[in-house]
C-alpha positions as CSV (number, residue, x, y, z in Angstrom):
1,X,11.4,58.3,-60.5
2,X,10.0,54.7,-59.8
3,X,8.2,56.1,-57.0
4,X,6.7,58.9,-58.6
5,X,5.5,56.1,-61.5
6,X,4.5,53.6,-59.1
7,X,2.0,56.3,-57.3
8,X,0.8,57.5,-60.4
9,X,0.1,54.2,-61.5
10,X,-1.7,54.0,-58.1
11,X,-3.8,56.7,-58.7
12,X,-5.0,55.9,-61.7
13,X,-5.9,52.7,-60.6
14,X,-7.9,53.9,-57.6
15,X,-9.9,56.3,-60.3
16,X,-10.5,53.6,-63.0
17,X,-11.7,51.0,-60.2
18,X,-13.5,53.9,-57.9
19,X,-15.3,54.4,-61.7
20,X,-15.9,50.3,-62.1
21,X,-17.3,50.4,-58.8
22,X,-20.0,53.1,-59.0
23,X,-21.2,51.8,-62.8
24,X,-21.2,47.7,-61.6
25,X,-23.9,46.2,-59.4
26,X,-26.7,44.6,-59.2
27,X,-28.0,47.4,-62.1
28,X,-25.1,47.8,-64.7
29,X,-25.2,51.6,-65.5
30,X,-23.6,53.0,-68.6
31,X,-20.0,54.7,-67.5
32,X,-21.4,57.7,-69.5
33,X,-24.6,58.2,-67.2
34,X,-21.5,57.9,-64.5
35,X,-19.8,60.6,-65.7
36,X,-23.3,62.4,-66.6
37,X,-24.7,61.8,-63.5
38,X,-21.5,63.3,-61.9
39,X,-22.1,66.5,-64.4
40,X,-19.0,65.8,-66.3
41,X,-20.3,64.9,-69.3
42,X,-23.6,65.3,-70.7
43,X,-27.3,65.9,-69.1
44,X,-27.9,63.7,-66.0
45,X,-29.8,60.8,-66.5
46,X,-33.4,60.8,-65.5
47,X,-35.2,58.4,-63.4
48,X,-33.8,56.8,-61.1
49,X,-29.9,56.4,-62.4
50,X,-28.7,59.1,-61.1
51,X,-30.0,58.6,-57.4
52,X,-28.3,55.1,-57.5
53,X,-25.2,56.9,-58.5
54,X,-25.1,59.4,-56.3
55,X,-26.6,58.6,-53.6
56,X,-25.5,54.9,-53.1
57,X,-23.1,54.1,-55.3
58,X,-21.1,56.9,-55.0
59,X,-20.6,56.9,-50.8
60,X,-19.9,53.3,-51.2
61,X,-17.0,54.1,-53.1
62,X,-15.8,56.9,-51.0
63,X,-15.9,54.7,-47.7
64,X,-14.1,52.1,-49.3
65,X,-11.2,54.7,-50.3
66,X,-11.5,55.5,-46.4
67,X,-11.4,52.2,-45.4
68,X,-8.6,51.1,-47.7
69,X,-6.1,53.7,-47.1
70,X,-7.2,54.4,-43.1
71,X,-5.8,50.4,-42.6
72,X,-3.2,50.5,-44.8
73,X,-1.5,53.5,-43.0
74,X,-2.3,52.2,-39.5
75,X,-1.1,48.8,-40.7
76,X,2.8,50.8,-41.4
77,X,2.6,52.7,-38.2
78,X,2.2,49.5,-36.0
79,X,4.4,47.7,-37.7
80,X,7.2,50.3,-37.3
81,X,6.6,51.0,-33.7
82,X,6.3,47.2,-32.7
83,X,9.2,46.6,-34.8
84,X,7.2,43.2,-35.7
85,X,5.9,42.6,-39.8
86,X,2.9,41.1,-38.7
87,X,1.0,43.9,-36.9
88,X,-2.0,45.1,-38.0
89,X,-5.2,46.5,-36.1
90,X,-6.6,42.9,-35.2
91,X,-3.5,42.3,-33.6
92,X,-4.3,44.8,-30.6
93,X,-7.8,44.2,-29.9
94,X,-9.2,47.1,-31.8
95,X,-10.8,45.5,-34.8
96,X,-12.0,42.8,-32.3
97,X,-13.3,45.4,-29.6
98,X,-15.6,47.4,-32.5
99,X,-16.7,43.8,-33.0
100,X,-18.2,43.3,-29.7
101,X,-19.8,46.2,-29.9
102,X,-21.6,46.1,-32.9
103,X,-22.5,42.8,-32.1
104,X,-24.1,43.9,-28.7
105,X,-26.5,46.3,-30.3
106,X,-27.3,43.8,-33.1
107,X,-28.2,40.8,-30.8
108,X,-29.1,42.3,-27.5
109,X,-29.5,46.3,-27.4
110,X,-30.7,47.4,-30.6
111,X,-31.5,50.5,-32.3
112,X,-31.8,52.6,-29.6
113,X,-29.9,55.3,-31.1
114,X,-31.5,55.1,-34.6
115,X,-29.0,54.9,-37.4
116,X,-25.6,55.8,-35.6
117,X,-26.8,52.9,-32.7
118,X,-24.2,50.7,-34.7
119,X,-21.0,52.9,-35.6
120,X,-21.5,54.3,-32.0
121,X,-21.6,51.3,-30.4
122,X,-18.4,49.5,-32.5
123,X,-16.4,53.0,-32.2
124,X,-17.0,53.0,-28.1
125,X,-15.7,48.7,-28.6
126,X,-13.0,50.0,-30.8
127,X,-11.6,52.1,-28.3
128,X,-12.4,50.6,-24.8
129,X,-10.3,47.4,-26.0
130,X,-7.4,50.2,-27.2
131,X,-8.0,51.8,-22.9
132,X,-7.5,47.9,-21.7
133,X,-4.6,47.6,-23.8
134,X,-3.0,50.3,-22.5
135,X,-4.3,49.6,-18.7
136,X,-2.6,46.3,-19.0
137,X,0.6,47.7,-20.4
138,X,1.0,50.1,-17.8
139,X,0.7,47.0,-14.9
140,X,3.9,45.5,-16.6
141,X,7.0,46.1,-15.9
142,X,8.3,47.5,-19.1
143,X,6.4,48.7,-22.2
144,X,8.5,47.4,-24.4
145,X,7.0,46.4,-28.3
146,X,6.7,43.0,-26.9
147,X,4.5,43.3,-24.0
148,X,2.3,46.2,-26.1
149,X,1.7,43.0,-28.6
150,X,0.8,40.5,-25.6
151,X,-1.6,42.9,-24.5
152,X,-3.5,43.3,-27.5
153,X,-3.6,39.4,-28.1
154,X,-4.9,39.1,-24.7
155,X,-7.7,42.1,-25.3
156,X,-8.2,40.6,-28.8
157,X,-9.1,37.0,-27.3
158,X,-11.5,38.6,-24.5
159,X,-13.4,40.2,-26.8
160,X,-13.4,37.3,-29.3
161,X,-15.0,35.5,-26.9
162,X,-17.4,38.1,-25.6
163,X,-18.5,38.4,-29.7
164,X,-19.3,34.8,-29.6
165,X,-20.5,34.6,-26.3
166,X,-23.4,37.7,-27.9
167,X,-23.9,35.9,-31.0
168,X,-25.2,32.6,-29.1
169,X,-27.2,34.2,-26.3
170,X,-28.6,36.9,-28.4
171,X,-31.8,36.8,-30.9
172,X,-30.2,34.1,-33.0
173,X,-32.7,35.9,-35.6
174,X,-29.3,38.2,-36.3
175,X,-27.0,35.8,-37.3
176,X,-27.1,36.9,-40.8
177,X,-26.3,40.0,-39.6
178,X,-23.7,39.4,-37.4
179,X,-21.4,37.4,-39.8
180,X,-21.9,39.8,-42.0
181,X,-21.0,42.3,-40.1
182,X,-17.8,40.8,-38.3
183,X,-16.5,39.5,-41.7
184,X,-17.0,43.3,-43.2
185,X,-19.6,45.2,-45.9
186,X,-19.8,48.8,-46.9
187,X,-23.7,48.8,-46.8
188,X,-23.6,51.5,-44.0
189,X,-22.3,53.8,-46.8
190,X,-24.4,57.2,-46.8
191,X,-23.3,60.4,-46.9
192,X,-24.2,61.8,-43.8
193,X,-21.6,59.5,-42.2
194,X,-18.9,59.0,-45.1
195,X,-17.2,62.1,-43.1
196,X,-17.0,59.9,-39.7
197,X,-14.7,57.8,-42.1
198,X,-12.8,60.4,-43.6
199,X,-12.1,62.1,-40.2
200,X,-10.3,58.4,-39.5
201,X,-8.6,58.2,-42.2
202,X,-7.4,61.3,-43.0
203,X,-6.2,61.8,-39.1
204,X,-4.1,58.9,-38.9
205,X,-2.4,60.1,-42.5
206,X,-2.1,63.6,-40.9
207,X,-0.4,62.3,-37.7
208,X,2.0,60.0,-39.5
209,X,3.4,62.7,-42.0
210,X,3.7,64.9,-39.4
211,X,5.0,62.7,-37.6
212,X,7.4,61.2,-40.1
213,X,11.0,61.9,-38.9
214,X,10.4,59.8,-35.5
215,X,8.9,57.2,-37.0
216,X,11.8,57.5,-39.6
217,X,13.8,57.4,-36.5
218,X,12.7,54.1,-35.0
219,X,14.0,52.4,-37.9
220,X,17.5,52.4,-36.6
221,X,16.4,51.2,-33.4
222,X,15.1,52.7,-30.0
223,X,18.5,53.3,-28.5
224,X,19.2,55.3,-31.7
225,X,15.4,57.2,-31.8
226,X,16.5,58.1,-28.3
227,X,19.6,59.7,-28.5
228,X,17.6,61.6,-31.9
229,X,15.5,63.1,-29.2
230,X,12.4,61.2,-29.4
231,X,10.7,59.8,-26.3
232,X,9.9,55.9,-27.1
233,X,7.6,54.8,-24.8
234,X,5.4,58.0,-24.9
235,X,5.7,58.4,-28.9
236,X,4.6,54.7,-28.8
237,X,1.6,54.9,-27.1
238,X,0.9,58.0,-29.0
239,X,1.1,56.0,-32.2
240,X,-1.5,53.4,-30.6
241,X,-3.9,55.6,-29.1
242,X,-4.1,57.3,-33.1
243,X,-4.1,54.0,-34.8
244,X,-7.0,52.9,-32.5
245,X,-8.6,56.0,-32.9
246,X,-8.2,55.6,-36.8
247,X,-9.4,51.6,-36.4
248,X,-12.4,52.3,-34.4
249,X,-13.9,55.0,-36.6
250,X,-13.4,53.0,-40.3
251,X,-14.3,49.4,-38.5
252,X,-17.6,51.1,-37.2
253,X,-18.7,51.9,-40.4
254,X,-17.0,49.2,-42.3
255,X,-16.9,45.9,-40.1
256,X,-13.9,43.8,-39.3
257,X,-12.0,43.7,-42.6
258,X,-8.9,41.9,-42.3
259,X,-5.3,41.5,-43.9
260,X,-5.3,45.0,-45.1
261,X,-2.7,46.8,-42.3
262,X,-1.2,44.0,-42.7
263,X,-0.1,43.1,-46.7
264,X,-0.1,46.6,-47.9
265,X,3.1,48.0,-45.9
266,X,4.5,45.0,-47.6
267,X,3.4,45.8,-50.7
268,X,4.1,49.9,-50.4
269,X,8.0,49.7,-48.6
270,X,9.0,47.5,-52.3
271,X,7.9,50.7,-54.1
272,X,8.0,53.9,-51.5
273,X,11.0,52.5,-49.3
274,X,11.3,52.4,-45.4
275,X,10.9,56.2,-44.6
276,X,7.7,57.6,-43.7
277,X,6.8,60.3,-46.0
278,X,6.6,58.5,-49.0
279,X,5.5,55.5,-47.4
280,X,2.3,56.9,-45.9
281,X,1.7,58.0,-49.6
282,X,2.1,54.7,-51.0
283,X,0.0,52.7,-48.1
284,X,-2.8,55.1,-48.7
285,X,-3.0,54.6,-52.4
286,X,-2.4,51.0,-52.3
287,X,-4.8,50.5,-49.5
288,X,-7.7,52.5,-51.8
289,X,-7.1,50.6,-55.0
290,X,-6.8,47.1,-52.6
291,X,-10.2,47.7,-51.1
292,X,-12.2,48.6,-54.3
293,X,-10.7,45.9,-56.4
294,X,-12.2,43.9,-53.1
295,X,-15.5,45.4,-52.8
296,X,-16.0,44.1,-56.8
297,X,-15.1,41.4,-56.4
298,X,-17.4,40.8,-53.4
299,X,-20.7,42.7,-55.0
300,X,-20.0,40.7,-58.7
301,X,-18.7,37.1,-57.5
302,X,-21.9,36.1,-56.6
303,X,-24.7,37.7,-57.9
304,X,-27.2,38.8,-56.4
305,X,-26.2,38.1,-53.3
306,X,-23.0,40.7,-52.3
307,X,-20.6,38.5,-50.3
308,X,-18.3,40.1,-47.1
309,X,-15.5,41.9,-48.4
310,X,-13.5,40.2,-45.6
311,X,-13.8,37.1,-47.2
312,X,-12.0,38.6,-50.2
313,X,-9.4,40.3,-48.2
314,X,-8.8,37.4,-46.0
315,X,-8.1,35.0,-49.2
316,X,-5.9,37.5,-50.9
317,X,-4.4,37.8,-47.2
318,X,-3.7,34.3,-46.9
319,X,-2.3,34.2,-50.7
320,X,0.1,37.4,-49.9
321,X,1.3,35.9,-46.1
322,X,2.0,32.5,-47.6
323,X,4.1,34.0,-50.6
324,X,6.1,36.1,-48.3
325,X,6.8,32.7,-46.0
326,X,7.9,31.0,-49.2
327,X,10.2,33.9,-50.1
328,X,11.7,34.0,-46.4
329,X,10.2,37.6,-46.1
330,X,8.5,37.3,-43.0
């Protein structure tokens, strides 16, 4: 029952702040051209109205639902195969691999693709740092949780520095660009790529619900998930390779956007509960509503200017991690 309230709470939530988020902005637009525009209610607005709705306003929204609930459910997965509260996507490398390469076409390659140059280039980062991860895994002796967390840190701190080493060699012209770009923005919003997002999203919330009774399973422990029939080592590196799959697609489009895998498992086990089914639900939902609420914040704060939504993230981040310290959660 308290779930069932919580997600319908949730729900609602995502459609009253996905409605906020198309009508607010630099124009304020009447919710009932909104709804108009969307032929719900009325004759669609003429002039330009409707164009902004649809056209911008509207895939903004939708890749922010992507990126929102994509993190929130890799966020869960990691943290239940690592066994470790902390793990999210930057953890391993793959927020900071789609960095570097986003930031390589921005400072030194450019455009050379036209208007996927940029996604294509932070997907490829996204999962060449997840391939290093698991080439340095494999050179260990074990693949324990442990050693699958050193490995990322490792990958994460190369291509950290190869980010910065681009930034300061390239066309310091791009700056702008590049912070705003590592620090996240949902400018790249259009519809012909608002499926790229949805593919990542929708693919790691496929693979953990049907998926759910052996991630259920490591719960009690790998000994235990073992003797349930469920290969650890493989069905862990499984679970990475998706989650980087997942990471690279919604940090190409989105930029690095932090605290999000990590603060909504939190947020979703106090309402869903350990076990996977309804906790993939809950991270999805909650990971929606959490990155809206974010994105107007960031477009409203300041205006004109629209501020990274990775600056929000990361200060309700830091707010979220510091309460849980102060309550011994974590």
């Amino acid at each position: 029952m308290r779930f069932g309230v919580a997600i319908g709470i949730g729900v609602g939530t995502v459609i009253v702040l996905a409605l906020l988020s198309v009508a607010w902005g630099s124009t304020v637009i009447p919710l009932s051209d909104v709804l108009a525009s969307f032929g719900v209610a009325g004759a669609p607005p003429s002039g330009p109205v409707g164009k902004i709705v649809v056209d911008l306003r509207l895939p903004r929204t939708l890749l922010a639902v992507c990126v929102g609930a994509g993190l929130g459910v890799v966020g869960a997965l990691l943290q239940t195969v690592t066994r470790n509260d902390l793990a999210d996507p930057f953890l391993f490398g793959l927020s900071s691999g789609a960095a570097a390469g986003a930031v390589s076409v921005i400072t030194v390659f450019g455009d050379r693709l036209g208007i996927w140059t940029l996604p294509v280039a932070a997907f490829t980062g996204g999962m060449l740092a997840a391939l290093l991860v698991l080439a340095l895994v494999s050179r260990l002796r074990g693949q324990g949780p442990e050693r699958l967390i050193l490995a990322g840190l490792a990958v994460s701190f190369l291509f950290t520095a190869l980010t910065n080493y681009l930034v300061f060699s390239g066309d310091q012209r791009a700056a702008h660009s590049v912070l705003f770009w590592t620090m996240g923005g949902l400018g790249l919003a259009r519809w012909d790529n608002i499926g790229f997002a949805a593919l990542g999203a929708g693919g790691i919330a496929g693979f953990a619900l049907w998926n759910h009774r052996r991630l259920d399973a490591f719960l009690a422990g790998e000994t235990t998930a073992e003797s349930l029939g469920v290969p650890v080592a493989r069905f862990r590196m499984a679970v990475f390779l998706a989650a980087a799959f997942a990471t690279a697609t919604l940090v190409a489009l989105a930029g690095v956007i932090g605290f999000v895998g990590l603060m909504i498992p939190h947020l979703a086990r106090r309402v869903a509960g350990p076990l996977h089914l309804r906790l993939t639900l809950a991270c999805a939902v909650f990971g929606a509503a959490l990155l809206l609420a974010s994105d107007l914040i960031a477009r409203t704060l300041l205006p004109p200017q629209e501020l990274p939504i990775g600056i929000v993230t990361s200060s309700i981040g830091a707010f979220f991690v510091t309460v849980m310290l102060m309550r011994n959660r974590i």
